[in-house]
N, C-alpha and C positions, 0 to 999 in steps of 0.2 A: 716387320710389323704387319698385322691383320688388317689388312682392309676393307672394310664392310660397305656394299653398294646396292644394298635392297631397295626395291619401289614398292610404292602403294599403289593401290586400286589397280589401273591398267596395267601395271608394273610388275604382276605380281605371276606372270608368265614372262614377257616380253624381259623383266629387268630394271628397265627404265619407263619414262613416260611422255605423254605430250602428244597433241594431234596440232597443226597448225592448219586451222580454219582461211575462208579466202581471202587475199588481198584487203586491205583496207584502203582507203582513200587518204592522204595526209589533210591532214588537220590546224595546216599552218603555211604560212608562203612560201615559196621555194621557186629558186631558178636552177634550171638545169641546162648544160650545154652539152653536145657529143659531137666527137668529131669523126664521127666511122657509121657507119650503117649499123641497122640491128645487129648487136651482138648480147650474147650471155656474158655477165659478170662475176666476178670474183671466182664463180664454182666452177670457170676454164681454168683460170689459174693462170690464162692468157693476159688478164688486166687486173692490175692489182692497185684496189681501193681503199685508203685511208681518211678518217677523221683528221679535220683540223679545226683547232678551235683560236680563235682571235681574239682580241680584246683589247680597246684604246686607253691609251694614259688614264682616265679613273675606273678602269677596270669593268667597262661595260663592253655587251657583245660588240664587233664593230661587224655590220650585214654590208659595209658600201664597197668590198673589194671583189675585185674581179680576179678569173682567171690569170691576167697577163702579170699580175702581182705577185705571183709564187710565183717560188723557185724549190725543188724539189734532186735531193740528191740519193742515190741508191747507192751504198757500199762506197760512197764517196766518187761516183759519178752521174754529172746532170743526167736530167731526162727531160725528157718532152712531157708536158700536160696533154693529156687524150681526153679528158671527160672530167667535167665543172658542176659542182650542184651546189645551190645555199640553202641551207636548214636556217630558219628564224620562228621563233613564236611574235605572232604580229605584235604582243606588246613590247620585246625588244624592237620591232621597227618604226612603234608609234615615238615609243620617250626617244628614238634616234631621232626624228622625225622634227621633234619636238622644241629638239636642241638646233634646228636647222642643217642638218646631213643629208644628205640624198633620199629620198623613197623609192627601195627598189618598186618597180612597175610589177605589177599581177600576172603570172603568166599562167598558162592552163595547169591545174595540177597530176598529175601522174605518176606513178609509183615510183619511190625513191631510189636512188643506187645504192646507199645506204643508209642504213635506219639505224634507231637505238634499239639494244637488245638488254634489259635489267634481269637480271637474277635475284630474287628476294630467299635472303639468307638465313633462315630462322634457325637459330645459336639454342638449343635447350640443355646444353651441358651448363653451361656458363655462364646463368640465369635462373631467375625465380619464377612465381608466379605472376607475382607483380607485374618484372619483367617481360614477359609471354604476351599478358593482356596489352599492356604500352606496346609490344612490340606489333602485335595485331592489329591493335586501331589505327598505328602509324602506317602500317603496311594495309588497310583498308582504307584509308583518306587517299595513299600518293595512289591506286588505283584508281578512285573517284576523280582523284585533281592532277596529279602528275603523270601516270601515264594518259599518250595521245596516241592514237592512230597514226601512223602506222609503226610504234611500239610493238616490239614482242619482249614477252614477259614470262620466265621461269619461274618455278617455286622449287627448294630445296629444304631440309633439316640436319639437323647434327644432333645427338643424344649420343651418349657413355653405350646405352642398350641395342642400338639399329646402326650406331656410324653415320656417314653420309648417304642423304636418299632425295632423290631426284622425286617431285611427288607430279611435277609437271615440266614439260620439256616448253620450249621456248614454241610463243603462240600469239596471236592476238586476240583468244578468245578470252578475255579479261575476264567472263561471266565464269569459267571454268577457275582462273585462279581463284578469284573470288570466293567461291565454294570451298579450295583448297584453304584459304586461310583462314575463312571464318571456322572450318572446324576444329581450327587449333586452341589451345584451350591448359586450364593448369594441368590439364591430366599429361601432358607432353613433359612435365619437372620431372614425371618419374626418370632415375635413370642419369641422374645430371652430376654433371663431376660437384663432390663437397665443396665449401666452402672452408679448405683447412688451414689454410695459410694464415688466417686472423686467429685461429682455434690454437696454432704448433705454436705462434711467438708469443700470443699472450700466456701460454703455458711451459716455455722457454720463463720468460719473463716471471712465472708465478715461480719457478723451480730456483732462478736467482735469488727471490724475494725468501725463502724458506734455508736457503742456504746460508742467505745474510741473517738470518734470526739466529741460526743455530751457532753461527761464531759466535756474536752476540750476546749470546748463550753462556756459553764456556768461557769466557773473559770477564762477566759479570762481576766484579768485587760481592764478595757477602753472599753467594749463593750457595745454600747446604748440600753435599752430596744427594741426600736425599731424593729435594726436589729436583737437581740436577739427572738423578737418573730416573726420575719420573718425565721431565722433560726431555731427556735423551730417547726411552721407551715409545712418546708421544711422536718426538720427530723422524723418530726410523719408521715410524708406522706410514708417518704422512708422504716420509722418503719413498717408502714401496708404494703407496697411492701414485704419485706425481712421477713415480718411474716408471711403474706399467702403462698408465695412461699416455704419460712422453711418447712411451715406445709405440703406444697403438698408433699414435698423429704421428709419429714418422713412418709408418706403415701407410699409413693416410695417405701422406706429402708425396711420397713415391707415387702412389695410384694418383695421384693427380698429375703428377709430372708426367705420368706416362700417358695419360687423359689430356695434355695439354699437349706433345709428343705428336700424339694422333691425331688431334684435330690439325696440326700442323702439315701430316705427311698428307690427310686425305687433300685436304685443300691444293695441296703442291701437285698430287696427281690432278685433280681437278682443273687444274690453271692448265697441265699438259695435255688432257684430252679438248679444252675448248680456243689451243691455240691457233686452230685451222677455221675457230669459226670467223670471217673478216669482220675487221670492223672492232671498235674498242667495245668490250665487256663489261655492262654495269654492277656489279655486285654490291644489294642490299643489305650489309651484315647487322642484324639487329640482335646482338648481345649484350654482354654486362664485361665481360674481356676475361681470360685469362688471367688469373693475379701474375703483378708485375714483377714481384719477390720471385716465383717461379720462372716466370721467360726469360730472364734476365743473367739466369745459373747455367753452369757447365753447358751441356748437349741439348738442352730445351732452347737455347737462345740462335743456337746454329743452326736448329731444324725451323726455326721462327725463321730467321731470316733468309734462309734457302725458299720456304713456302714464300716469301714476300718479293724473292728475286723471281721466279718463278708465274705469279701473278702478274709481275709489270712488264714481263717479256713477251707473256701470251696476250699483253692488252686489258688486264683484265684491271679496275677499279676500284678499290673498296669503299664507300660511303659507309663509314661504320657508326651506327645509331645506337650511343649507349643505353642500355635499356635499364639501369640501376637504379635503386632505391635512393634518392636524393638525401634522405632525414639517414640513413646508416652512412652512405658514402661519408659524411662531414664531417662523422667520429673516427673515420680508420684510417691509418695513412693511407697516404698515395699509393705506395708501396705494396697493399694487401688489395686493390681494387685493380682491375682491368684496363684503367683510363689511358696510362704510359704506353700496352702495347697496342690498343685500338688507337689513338693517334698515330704511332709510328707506321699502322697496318696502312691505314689512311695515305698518310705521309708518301710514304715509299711507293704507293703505287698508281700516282697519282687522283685519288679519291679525295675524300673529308673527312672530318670527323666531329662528329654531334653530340657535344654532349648530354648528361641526362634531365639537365631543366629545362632544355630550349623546348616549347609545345612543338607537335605534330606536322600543325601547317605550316610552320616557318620549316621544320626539316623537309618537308615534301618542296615549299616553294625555292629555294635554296638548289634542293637535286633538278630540279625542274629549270631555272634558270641559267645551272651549272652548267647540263648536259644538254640542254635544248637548242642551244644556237652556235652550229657550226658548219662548216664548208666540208664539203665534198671531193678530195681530187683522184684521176684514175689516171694512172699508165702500165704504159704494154712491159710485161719480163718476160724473159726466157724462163718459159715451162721445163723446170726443171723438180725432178722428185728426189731429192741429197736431202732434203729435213735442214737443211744448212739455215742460221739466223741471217738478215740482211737487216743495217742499220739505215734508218732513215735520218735526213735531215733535212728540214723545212724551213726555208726564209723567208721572208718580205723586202720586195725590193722598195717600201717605202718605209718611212722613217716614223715613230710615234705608236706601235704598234706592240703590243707581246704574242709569241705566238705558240700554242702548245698542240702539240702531234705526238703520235704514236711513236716511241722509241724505234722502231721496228717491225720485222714481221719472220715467220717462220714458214721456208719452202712447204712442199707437202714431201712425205716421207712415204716409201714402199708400205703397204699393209702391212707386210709379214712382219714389221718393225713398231706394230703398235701395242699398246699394250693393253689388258684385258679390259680396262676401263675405256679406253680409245676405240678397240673393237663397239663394243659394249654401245656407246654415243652413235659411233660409223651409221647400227643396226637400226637407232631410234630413228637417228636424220636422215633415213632413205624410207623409212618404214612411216613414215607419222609427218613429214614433213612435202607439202607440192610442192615447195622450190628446193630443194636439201642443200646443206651450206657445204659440204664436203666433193659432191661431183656431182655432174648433168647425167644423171644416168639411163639408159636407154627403156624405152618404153612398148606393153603389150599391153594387149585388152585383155581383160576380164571380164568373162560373161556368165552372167548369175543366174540361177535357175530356182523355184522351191521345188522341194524332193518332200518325199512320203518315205520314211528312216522308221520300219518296226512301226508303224501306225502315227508318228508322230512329223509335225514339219522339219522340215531339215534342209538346208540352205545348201544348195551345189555352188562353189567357185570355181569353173572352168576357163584355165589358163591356155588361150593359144600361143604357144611358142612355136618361133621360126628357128629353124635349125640353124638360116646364114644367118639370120641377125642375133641370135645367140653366141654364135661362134666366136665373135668379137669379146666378150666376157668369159669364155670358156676356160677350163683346168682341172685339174686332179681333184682338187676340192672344193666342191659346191654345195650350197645350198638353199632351199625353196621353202619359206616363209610366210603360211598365211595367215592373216589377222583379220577377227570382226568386229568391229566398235560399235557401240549402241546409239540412238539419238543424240546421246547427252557427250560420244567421243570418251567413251569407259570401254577399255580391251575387255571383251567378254570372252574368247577364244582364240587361241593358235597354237598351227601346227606345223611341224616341221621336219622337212624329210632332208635326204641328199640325195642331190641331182648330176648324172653325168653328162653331160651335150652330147655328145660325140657317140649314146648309144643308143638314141632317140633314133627310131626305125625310119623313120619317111621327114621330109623335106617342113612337114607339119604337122605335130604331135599336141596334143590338148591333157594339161595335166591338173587333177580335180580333188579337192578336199572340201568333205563334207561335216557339215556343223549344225548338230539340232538348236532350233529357235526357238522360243515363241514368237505370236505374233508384234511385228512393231518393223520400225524403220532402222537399216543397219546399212554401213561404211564400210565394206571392206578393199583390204588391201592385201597383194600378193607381194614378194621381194624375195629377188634369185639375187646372189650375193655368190663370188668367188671370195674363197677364203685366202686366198693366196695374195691378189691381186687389190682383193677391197672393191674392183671392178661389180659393177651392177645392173642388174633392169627391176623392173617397176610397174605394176599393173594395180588400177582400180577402179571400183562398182559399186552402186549404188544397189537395195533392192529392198521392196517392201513386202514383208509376209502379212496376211492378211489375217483378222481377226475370224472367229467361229460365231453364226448367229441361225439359231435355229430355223429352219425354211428356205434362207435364201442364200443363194450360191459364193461360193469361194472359186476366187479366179486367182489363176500365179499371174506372174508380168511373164511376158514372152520371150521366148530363146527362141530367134533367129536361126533360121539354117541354110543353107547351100548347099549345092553338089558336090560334098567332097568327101570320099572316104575316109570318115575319122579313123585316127589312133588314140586312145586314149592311154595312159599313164600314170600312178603303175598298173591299173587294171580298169577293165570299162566296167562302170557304175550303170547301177540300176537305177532307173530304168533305160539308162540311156543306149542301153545295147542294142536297143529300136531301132537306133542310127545307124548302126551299122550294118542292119538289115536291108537298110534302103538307101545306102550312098550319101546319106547327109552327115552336115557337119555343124557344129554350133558357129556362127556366124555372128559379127559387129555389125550395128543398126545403122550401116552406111552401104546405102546401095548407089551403082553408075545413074547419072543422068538417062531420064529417059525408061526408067523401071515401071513395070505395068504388072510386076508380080512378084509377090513375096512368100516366101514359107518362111512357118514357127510355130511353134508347138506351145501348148498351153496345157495347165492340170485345171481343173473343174470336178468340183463335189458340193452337194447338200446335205448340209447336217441336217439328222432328223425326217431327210425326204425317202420313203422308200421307193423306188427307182424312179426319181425322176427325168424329168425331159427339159431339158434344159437346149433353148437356140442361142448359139451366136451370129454378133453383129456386131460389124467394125466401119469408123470414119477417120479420118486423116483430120489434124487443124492447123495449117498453116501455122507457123510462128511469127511469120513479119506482116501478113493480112488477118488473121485470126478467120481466114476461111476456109469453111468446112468442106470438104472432098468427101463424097462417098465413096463406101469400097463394097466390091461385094467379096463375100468372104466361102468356101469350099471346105469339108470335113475331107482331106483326102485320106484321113483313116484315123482310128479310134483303138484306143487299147484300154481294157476293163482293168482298175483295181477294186482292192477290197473296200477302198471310202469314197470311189469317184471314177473316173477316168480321164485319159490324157486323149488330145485330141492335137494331130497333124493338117495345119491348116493353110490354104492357100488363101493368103489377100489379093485381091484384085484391085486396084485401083483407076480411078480414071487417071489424064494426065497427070506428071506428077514430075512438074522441072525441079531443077536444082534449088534446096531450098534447106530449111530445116523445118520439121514438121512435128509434131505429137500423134501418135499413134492409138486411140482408144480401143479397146475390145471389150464390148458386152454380153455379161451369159445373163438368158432369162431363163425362171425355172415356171413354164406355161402351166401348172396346175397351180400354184399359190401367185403369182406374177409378181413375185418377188425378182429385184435382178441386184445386180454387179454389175462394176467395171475394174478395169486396170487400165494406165496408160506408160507407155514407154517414148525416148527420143528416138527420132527416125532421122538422119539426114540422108540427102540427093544431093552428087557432085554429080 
């Protein structure tokens, strides 16, 4: 069966989508306990983290249990608790509070060990317009009211015409889904499975009703051949009307089954590529459902319920939010509407299900209340990569309690054993992601330069790689991934080559892809990925290209260098061959304690000036006194283009301890005194 996994906007090079913005701050109480020094979570694969969720005899959160309270069994052997966290929204702790329970005490807050991650499901096979916009507004309030900090929040679609499409990968930049959903709109019905199943019986039904006439007919006492074969004439005609037509709705029914088929397998692949992400899965499905008459028959009901085993193994949830027509739903059966398998979807995988009169707020208050309040616990497994399932089992060793967890959890598996959809995710979550849920993967700088490409700006991404720290990721098959995002986190470029470690000439090789801009603020990111292993590294850089203003000077941000004979890779780019003229290398804006000199190069040009003169002049600003250091600054050489020149510069500074610092460089152009700046981060260890 076809798979379809196209993306929008950034998606539309990369595949898929999604940048995750920084840390948020939680938004709610929370205790946490650890029983080990800093360590990384979940993405060692060393300590393996599960939701649990509690609830006292009238089925309210219960926030008063500690640690020593669980009991925790893996493959049917205890374990030891290593790490305790509680998730509560304060007004679960007030009405606890209220009732006379304990008040957990305030403690400092700090980023969680694990968070809620929602997926908003937007269904336009299996839905109208109506549908769409209910589904929008719903999926616009639980943004507003039900996601909190530190939530990350997917957006996906389904349509008969695209299949499944990731439009935003899991994020906390809420203002990003936000944009995604409001664009949605009735123009997304194009494309949507029929609605034939009410259309096939009621015409079933009509083909009965014409059949019983025509007995009816011919058994009549007292009717004259005549009329008889005027009404025979009449009903064979109407026989060939109500026969062709049969036949097209069973042509129909098919293409729906097989529209219902598919939305089945993608999702089941879907469940298998996010079973590594930790942590239970929230999936917001807001549809109308599949009709029931079809899920329910031969092969359509086996691949429903394969998709549904699938989902509760990989953790994943489905809160499914009927989106139907209330005043149509009333008049059809059960049987022709959605309702039976969006319960059962619910049902089975641990989620809800909503139906389509309950308003907006109560479905958003309701996911909010459900998924909002629960416990945290972590223990250490054997780092093992078999893909093997392991069943969990959670108790309480007190009495008065229900308790619900995660069925389980799934090893991680060799790459070579993923599948193009699991590749495909591996790519986004190391690419788009600061903490990536799949592995800690090793880390290089990136250091960004503007370039002059054919007369026009153009961004240099210069990757230092170490050949030993490489070597660790190294294999037959590799490759080197760069991406530029725009202010707003929209992949506007990448490129990709293959990289062999192992033929890299010297000990440290610098490898560069170039990308014309205009002016503005851009994200990029590098990702060396072994194809074999899944194994990775990871680089990334900020830089701003500056705008054109007749008069006054255009300055790049500065490329640091140092004493070292670059290698560049696959070829040294212009202009940077300069470097290699004079034993420099492109350098990270981390110099030893005790630095009194820096080199970096900078482009400079005046629109509209003919040959101007332009001075530069640089100061240091403290970051933790905000005090200002002079530097005096050195042209150690100068090279002429066609719209400016690059200049080789030595800073000098006065003292300059261990510190983090902002670095300003001013050009002025002394016949119109027009000036610029740029400023880059400096630090001193």
């Amino acid at each position: 069966m076809r798979t379809l996994f196209p993306f929008f906007r950034r998606i539309l090079c990369l595949f898929l989508v999604a940048f995750l913005p920084t840390v948020a701050i939680p938004a709610f109480s929370q205790k946490a306990e650890l029983l080990f020094p800093q360590i990384q979570h979940e993405v060692t694969v060393t300590l393996k983290l599960i939701q649990v969720y509690v609830t006292d005899k009238k089925g309210n959160p219960a926030p008063d249990l500690e640690k020593e309270d669980f009991q925790v069994w893996d493959n049917g052997k205890p374990i030891q608790i290593a790490a305790f966290e509680k998730h509560f929204p304060p007004a679960s702790i007030e009405e606890s509070s209220k009732e006379g329970e304990t008040e957990l005490p305030r403690t400092e807050l700090s980023p969680p060990l694990l968070n809620r991650k929602f997926f908003l499901l937007f269904d336009f096979a299996f839905n109208n317009g109506a549908g769409i916009l209910k589904a929008k507004n719903a999926a616009l309030q639980f943004l507003d009211a039900g996601a909190q900090p530190p939530d990350e929040v997917g957006v996906l679609s389904y349509s008969t015409m695209k299949g499944l499409v990731m439009h935003e990968y899991l994020t906390r930049d809420y203002r990003k889904i936000r944009e995604v959903v409001a664009g949605f709109g009735v123009r997304n019905v194009l494309g949507r499975a029929e609605e034939v199943e009410e259309k096939y019986w009621k015409m079933k039904e009509g083909e009965s009703s014409l059949r019983a006439s025509e007995e009816a007919l011919f058994i009549e006492p007292g009717t004259t051949p005549r009329a008889a074969s005027e009404s025979s004439l009449e009903i064979a005609r109407l026989e060939t009307f109500w026969g062709r037509r049969l036949k097209d709705l069973e042509a129909d029914r098919q293409a729906y089954r097989w529209q219902v088929m598919t939305f089945a397998s993608l999702l089941r692949d879907l469940a298998k590529a996010l079973r590594y992400i930790p942590g239970r899965k929230l999936i917001l499905l807001f549809s109308s459902g599949p009709a029931g008459e079809v899920v329910y028959s031969g092969n359509v009901l086996y691949d429903f319920q394969d998709m549904q085993r699938e989902l509760a193994a990989a953790n994943c949830s489905v809160f499914a939010v009927n989106t139907d027509d209330p005043d149509s739903t009333l008049h059809k059966r059960q049987s022709w509407t959605g309702i039976y398998p969006l319960q059962q979807l619910a049902q089975s995988t641990g989620g809800k299900y909503f139906n389509f009169n309950l308003p907006p707020d109560q479905v958003v208050e309701t996911i909010h209340q459900t998924t909002g309040s629960y416990y945290v616990l972590g223990y250490y497994v054997e780092d093992k990569w078999d893909g093997k399932y392991h069943h969990i089992s959670v108790k309480l060793k007190k009495q008065g309690y229900r308790v619900y967890a995660q069925g389980g959890y799934f090893n991680p598996k060799p790459f070579a054993q993923y599948s193009e959809l699991e590749k495909r995710l591996h790519l986004v979550d190391l690419a788009l992601n600061d903490n990536p849920q799949f592995q800690t993967p090793a880390r290089f700088p990136v250091l960004p330069w503007m370039n002059s490409s054919q007369g026009k700006d153009a961004v240099l991404l210069i990757s230092r790689l170490e050949k030993e720290k490489m070597t660790a990721i190294a294999g037959q098959d590799m490759e080197i991934v760069s991406l530029v995002f725009d202010s707003n986190n929209n992949l506007l470029a990448l490129k990709k080559d293959k990289i062999t470690i192992s033929n890299l000439a010297t000990d440290v090789s610098f490898y560069w892809a170039e990308f014309p801009l205009p002016p503005g603020r851009y994200n990029c990111r590098v990702v060396i990925r072994n194809l074999e292993t899944g194994q990775a590294a990871v680089g990334s850089a900020m830089i701003a290209v500056p705008g054109s203003e007749s008069g006054r000077p255009r300055l790049s941000a500065p490329l640091f260098l140092k004493s070292e004979k670059p290698v560049f890779w696959p070829r040294t780019p212009s202009p940077l061959h300069l470097l290699t003229q004079t034993s420099l290398s492109p350098a990270e804006p981390t110099w030893p304690d005790g630095t009194s000199s820096l080199l970096a190069m900078v482009r400079c040009n005046v629109p509209g000036i003919e040959k101007p003169e332009v001075e530069i002049s640089s100061y240091l600003v403290s970051k933790a006194t905000a005090e200002r250091i002079p530097v005096m600054v050195c042209a150690q050489n100068k090279w002429k283009e066609s719209d400016g020149e690059i200049q080789l510069l030595e800073l000098q500074p006065e003292s300059l301890p261990a510190g983090e610092y902002f670095l300003y460089i001013w050009a002025r152009e002394t016949k119109t005194g027009t000036s610029s700046y740029t400023t880059s981060p400096l630090i001193v260890r």
